[in-house]
C-alpha positions as a printed NumPy array, in Angstrom:
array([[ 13.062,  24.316,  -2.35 ],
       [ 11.596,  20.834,  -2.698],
       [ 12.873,  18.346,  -0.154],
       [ 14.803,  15.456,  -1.401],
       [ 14.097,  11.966,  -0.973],
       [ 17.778,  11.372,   0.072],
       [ 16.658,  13.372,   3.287],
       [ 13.213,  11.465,   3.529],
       [ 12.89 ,   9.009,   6.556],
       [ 12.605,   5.51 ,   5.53 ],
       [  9.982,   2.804,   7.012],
       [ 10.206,  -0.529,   5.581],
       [  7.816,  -3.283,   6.793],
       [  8.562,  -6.922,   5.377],
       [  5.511,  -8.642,   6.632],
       [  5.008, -11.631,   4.71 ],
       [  1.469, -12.041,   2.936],
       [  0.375,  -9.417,   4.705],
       [ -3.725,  -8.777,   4.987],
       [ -5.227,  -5.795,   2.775],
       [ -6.812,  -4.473,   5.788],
       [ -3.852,  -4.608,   7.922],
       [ -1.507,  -2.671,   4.931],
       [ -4.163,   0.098,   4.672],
       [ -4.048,   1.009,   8.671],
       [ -0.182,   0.999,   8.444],
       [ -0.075,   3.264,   5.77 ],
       [ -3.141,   5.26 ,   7.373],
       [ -0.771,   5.479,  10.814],
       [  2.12 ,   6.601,   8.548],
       [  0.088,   8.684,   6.437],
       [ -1.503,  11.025,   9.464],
       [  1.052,  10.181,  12.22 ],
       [  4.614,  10.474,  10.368],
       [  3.634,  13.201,   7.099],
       [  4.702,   9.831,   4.521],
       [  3.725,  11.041,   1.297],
       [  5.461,   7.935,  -1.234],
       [  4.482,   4.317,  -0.665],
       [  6.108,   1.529,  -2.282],
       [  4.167,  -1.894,  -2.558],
       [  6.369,  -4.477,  -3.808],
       [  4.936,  -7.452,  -4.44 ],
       [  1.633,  -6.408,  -4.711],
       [  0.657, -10.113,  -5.233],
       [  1.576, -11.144,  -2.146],
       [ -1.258,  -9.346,   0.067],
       [ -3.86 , -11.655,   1.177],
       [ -7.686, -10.407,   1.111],
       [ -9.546, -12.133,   4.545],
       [-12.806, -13.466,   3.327],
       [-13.689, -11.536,  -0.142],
       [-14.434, -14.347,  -3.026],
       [-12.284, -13.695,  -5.925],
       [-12.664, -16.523,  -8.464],
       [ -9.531, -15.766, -10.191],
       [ -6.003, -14.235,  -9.369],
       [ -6.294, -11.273, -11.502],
       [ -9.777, -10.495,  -9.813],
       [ -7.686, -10.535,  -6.531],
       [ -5.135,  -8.285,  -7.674],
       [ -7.626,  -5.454,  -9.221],
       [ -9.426,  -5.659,  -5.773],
       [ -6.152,  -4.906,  -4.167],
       [ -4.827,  -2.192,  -6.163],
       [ -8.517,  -0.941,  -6.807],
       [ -8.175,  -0.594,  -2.501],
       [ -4.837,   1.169,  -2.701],
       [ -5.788,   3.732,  -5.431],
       [ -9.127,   4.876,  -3.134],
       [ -6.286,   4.903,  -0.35 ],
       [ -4.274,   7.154,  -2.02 ],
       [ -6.858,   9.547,  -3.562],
       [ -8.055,   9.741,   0.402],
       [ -4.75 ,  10.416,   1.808],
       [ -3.539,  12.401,  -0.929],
       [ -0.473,  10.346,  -1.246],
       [  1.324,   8.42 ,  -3.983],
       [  1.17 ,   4.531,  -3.567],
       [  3.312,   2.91 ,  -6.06 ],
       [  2.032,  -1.027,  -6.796],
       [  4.579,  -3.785,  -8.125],
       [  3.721,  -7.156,  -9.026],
       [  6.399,  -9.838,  -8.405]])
């Protein structure tokens, strides 16, 4: 029998414009530490990338989610991306 998600635990982190690199060692620590296997991103556009130069908005974004997908391919997890 499959688990539900009614039974899942639930971590919810509202950091505001949170960093890239700080989002990918959260979900990292509740990747390997806690068994999460769904992430929801929501906004999306409101991570902030330290120090890469991305001329345009939508260059920032595919960085972002580019990050996220390599994250989840690694962790073998589902990340789930929503723009605001």
């Amino acid at each position: 029998e499959l688990p539900t998600l009614i039974n899942a635990p639930l971590y919810i982190d509202d950091t505001p414009e949170i960093e890239l690199w700080n989002l990918v060692g959260k979900i990292e620590g509740l990747a390997k530490d806690n068994g999460v296997q769904l992430v929801v991103v929501d906004p999306v556009n409101r991570i902030t990338v330290q120090g890469e130069g991305h001329p345009d908005e939508q260059e920032r974004i595919d960085h972002i989610t580019g990050e996220l997908k390599k994250l989840s391919e690694d962790l073998g997890i589902a990340i789930f991306m929503v723009e605001d």
